[in-house]
KOLLUM-753307 format. One record per residue: x, y, z of N, C-alpha, C in turn. Coordinates in steps of 0.02 Angstrom, whole numbers. Example, Ala and Ser with C-alpha at 12.3 -4.5 7.8 and 13.67 -1.06 7.14 Angstrom:
REM KOLLUM-753307
      n_u      n_v      n_w     ca_u     ca_v     ca_w      c_u      c_v      c_w
      660     -284      390      615     -225      390      660     -165      390
      642     -112      354      684      -53      357      645        2      394
REM end
This chain:
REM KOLLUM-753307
      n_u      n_v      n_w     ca_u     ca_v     ca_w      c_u      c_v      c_w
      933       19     -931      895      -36     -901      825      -38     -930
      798      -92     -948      734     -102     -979      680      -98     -929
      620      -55     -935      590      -40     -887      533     -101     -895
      513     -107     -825      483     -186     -829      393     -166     -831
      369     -197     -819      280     -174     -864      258     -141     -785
      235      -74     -826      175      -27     -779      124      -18     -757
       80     -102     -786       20      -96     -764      -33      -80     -789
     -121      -79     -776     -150      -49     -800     -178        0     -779
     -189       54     -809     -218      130     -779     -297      127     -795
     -313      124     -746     -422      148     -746     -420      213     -735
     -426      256     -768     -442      324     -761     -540      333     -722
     -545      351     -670     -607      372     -666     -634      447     -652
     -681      454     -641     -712      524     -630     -686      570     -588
     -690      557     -517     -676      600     -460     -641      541     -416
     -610      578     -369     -580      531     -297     -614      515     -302
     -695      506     -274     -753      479     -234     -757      411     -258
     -751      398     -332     -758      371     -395     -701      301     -381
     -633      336     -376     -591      302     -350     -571      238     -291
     -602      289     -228     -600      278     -171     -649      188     -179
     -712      201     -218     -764      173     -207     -743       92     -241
     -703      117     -322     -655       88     -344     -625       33     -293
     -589       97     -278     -538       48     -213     -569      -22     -190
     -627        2     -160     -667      -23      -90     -696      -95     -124
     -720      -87     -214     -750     -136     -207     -699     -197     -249
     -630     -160     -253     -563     -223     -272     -547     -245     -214
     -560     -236     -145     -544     -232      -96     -596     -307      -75
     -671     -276      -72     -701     -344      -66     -694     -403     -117
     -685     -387     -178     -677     -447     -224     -606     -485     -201
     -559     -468     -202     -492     -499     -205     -499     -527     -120
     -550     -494      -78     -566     -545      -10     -589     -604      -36
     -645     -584      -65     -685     -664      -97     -642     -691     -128
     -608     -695     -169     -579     -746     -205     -506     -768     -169
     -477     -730     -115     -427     -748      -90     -457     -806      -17
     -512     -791        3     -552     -842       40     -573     -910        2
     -611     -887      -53     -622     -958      -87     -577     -981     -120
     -526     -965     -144     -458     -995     -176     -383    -1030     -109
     -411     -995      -65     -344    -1004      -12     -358    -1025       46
     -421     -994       70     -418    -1009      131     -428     -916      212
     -369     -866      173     -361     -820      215     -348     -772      176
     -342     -708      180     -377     -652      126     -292     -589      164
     -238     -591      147     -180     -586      177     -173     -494      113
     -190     -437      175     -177     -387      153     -142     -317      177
      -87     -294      132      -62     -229      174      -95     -156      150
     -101     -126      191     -141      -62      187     -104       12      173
     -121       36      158      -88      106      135     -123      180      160
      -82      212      193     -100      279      207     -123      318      159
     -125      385      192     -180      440      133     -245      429      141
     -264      496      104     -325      498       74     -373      469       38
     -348      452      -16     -406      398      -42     -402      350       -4
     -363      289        6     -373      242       51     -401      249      103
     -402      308      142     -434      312      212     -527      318      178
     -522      366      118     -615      377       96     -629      290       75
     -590      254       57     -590      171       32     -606      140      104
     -577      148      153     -577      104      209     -645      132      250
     -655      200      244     -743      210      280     -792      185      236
     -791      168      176     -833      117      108     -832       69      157
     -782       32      168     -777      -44      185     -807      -48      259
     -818      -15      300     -848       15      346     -908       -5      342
     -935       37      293    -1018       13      286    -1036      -46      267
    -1102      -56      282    -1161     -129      284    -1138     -167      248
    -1143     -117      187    -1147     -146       99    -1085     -199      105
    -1037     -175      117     -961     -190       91     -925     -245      167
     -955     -211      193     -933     -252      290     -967     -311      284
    -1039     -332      292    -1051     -366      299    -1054     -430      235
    -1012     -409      180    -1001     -481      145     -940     -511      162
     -906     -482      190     -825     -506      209     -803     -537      257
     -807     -610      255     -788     -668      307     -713     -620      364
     -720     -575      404     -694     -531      441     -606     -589      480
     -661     -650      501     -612     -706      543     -554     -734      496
     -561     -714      415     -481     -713      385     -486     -690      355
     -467     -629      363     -444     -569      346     -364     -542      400
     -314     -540      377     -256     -552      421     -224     -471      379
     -221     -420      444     -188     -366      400     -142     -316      439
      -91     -314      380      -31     -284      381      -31     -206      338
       44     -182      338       43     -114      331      101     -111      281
      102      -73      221      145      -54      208      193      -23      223
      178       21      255      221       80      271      192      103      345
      229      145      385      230      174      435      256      233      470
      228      298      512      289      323      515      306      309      586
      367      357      605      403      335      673      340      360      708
      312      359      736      262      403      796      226      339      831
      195      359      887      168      311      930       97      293      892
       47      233      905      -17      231      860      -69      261      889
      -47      300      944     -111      360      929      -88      413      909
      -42      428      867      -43      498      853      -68      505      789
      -90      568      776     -125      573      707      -93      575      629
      -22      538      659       17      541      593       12      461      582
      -11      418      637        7      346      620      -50      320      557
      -15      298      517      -61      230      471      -92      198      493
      -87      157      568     -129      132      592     -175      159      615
     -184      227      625     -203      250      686     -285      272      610
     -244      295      590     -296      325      524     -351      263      493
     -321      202      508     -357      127      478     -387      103      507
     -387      109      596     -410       71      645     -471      120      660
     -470      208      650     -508      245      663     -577      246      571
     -559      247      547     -590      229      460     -620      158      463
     -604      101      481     -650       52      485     -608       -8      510
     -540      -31      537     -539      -88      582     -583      -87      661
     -602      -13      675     -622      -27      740     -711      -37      724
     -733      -44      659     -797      -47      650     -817      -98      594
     -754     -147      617     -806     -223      560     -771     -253      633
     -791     -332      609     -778     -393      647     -711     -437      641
     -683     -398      631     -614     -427      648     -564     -459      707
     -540     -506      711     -503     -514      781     -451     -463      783
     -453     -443      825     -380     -414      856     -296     -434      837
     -308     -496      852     -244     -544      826     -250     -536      767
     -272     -521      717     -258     -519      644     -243     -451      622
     -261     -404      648     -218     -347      651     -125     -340      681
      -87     -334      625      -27     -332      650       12     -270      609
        9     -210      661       43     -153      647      114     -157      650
      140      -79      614      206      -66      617      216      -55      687
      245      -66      746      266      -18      792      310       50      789
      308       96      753      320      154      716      369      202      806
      326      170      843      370      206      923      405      179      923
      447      101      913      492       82      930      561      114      902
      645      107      928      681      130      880      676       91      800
      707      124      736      676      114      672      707       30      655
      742       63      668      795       -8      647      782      -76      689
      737      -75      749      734     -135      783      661     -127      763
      624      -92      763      549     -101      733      544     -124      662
      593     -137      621      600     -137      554      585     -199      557
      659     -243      604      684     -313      624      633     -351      641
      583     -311      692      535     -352      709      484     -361      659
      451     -330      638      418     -330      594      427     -361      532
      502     -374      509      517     -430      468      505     -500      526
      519     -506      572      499     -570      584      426     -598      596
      397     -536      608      320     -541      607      292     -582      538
      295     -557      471      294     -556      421      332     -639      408
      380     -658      425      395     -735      403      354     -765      467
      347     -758      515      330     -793      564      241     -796      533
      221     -775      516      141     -776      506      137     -794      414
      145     -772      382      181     -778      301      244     -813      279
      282     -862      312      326     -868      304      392     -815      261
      450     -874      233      519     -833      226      484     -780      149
      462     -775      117      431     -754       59      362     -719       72
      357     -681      102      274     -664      113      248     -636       36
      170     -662       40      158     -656       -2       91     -622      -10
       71     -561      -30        9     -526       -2      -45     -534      -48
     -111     -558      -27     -156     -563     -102     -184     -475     -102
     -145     -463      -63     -172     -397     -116     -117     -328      -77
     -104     -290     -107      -36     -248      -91      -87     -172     -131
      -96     -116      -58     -130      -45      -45      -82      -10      -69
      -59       40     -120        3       88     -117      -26      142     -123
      -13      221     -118      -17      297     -161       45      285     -185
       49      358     -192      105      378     -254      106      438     -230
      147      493     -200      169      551     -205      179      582     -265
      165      675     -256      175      702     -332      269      715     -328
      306      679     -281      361      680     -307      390      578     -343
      331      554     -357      338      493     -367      372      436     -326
      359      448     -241      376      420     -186      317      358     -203
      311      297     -172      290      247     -135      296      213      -97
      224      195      -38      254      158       44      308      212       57
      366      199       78      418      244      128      472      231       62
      464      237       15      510      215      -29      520      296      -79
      577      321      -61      581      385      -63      637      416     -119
      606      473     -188      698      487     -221      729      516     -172
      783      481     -220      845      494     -214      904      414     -177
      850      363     -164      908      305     -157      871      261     -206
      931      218     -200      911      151     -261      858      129     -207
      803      111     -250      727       70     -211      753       10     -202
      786      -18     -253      782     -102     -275      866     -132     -250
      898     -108     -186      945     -131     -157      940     -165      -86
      878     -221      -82      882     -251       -2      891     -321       -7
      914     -347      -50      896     -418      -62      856     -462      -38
      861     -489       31      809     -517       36      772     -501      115
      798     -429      132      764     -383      187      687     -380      160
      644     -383      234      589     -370      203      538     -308      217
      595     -278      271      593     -222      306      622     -187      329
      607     -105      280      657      -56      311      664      -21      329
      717        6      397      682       86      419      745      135      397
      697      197      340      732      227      330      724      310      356
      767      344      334      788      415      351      756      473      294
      708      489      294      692      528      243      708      597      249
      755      614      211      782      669      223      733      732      204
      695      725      151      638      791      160      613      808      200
      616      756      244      533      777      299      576      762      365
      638      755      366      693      749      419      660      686      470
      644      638      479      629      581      506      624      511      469
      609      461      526      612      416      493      563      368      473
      549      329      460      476      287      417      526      206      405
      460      153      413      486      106      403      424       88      338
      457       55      302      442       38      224      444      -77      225
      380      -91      193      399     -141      140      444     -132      105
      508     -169       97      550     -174       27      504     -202      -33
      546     -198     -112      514     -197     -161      510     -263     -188
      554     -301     -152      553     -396     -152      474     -413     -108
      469     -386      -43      398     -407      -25      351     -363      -68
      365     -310     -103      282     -284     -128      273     -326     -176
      320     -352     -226      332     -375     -315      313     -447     -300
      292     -472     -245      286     -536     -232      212     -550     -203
      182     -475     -230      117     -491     -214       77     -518     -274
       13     -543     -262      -36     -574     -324      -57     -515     -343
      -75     -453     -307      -99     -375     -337     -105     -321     -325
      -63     -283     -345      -34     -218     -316      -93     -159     -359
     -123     -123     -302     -157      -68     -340     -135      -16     -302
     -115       41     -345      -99      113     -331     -139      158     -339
     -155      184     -299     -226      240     -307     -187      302     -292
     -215      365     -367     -173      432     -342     -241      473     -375
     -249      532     -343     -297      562     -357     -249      641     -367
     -287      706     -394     -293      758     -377     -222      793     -438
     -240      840     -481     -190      872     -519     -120      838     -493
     -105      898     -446      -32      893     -426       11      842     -450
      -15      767     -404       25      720     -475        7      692     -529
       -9      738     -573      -24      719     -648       49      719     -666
       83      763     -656      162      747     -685      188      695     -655
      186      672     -612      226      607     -593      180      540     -606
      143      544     -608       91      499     -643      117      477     -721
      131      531     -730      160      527     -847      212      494     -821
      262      532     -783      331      525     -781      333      450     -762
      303      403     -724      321      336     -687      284      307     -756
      231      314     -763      209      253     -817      234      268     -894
      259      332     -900      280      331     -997      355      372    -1016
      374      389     -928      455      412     -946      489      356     -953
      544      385     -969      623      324     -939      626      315     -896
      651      225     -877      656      204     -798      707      247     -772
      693      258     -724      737      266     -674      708      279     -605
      717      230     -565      673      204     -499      706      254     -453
      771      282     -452      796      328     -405      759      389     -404
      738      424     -456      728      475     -477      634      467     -439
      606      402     -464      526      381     -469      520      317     -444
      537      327     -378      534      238     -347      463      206     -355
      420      233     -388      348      198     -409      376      160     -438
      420      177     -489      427      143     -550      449       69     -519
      468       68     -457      502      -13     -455      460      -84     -461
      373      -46     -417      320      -90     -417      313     -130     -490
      313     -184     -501      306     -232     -569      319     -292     -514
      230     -330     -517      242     -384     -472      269     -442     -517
      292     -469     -486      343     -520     -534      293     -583     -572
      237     -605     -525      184     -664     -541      132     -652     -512
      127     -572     -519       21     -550     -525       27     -485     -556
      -25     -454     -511      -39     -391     -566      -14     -332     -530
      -24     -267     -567      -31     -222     -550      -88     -166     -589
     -119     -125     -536     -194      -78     -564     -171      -12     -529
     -165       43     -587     -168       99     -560     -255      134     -566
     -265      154     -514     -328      182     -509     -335      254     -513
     -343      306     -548     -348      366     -535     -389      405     -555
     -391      480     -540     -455      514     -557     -422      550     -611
     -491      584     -654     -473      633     -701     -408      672     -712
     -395      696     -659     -358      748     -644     -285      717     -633
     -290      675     -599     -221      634     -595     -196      614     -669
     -238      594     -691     -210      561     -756     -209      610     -812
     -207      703     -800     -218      741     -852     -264      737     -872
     -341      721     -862     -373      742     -915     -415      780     -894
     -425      797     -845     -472      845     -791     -481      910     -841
     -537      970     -866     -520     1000     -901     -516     1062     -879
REM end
């Protein structure tokens, strides 16, 4: 199978470097998704750097240029747990900076991660057409990357790229014995711009392996991200990208 384009890699200095990275693609692709559209339509991503990205956006600097009243945001990924526990995505996003800009309430629309997986999946796909219609389309799409080359809830060892036109799924991750509900790879590839932020040694090997091995998305479900009609930006630090010395 011909592996489809990987994107561009910004190598920077440190996380910090990254994070900051993050924060200020974060306000630009607001501005221009406000002045081009109208509403600034984004899903968010767990971890570390993103969480040091979302206390950036937090502050003065970065908060107060961002028309807050459209700004409409969603989640990539989720796990099963209620949203206060300290494993939720939301819980980590709302505590890092939705509970400290000006956002409505109503424009926050989480996973329900407590509900059972499979009916929280359901709903949450209807959330997603009901507000985005049948095709949602995100101007801007948050991912990591695990050092086993996981993304969102998109995990080896199954085919990534088998939901057709599901746009939400709850799956069974057998490493970590529970379950997680995931964006499918039809709603991420259908975003205008997917950036993946991975920091820290550990995945320097899966970092090589997704952008300069042979496809194979089972093995490196990163590899499936290739948005079909925008971009994709990998962001990483020294060390992620091997060159740390």
């Amino acid at each position: 199978m011909t592996a489809p384009p990987r994107g561009e890699l910004r190598v920077l200095e440190t996380p910090q470097a990254v994070a900051a990275a993050l924060a200020d693609l974060f306000v630009a692709e607001a501005h221009s998704a406000r002045k081009d559209r109208g509403s600034f339509f984004v899903a968010l991503a767990g971890g570390k750097t993103p969480q040091a990205a979302y206390s950036l956006l937090a502050g003065a600097e970065r908060r107060d240029t961002i028309d807050w009243q459209h700004v409409l945001i969603y989640f990539g990924d989720e796990r099963c747990v209620p949203p206060e526990s300290d494993e939720s995505n939301y819980k980590m996003a709302f505590d890092s900076f939705l509970s400290q800009v000006p956002i409505p309430a109503q424009n926050v629309h989480r996973m329900h991660g407590e509900d059972e997986p499979v009916r929280a999946a359901r709903a949450y796909s209807q959330v997603l057409a009901e507000t985005m219609g049948e095709a949602p389309r995100f101007d801007l799409m948050l991912l990591g990357m695990g050092d086993d080359g996981h993304t969102a809830s998109l995990f080896p060892g199954a085919d990534p790229g088998t939901d057709g036109d599901q746009l939400v799924r709850a799956v069974f991750v057998e490493k970590y014995g529970v379950h997680r509900l995931t964006l499918t790879p039809p709603v991420i590839n259908n975003s205008r711009h997917v950036i993946i932020a991975v920091e820290g040694a550990a995945k320097a090997p899966a970092l090589h392996a997704v952008r300069e091995g042979p496809y194979d998305p089972v093995k490196y479900p990163a590899q499936i991200v290739s948005p079909r009609d925008g971009k994709l930006t990998w962001l990483s630090d020294k060390a992620a990208a091997g060159l740390a010395g």
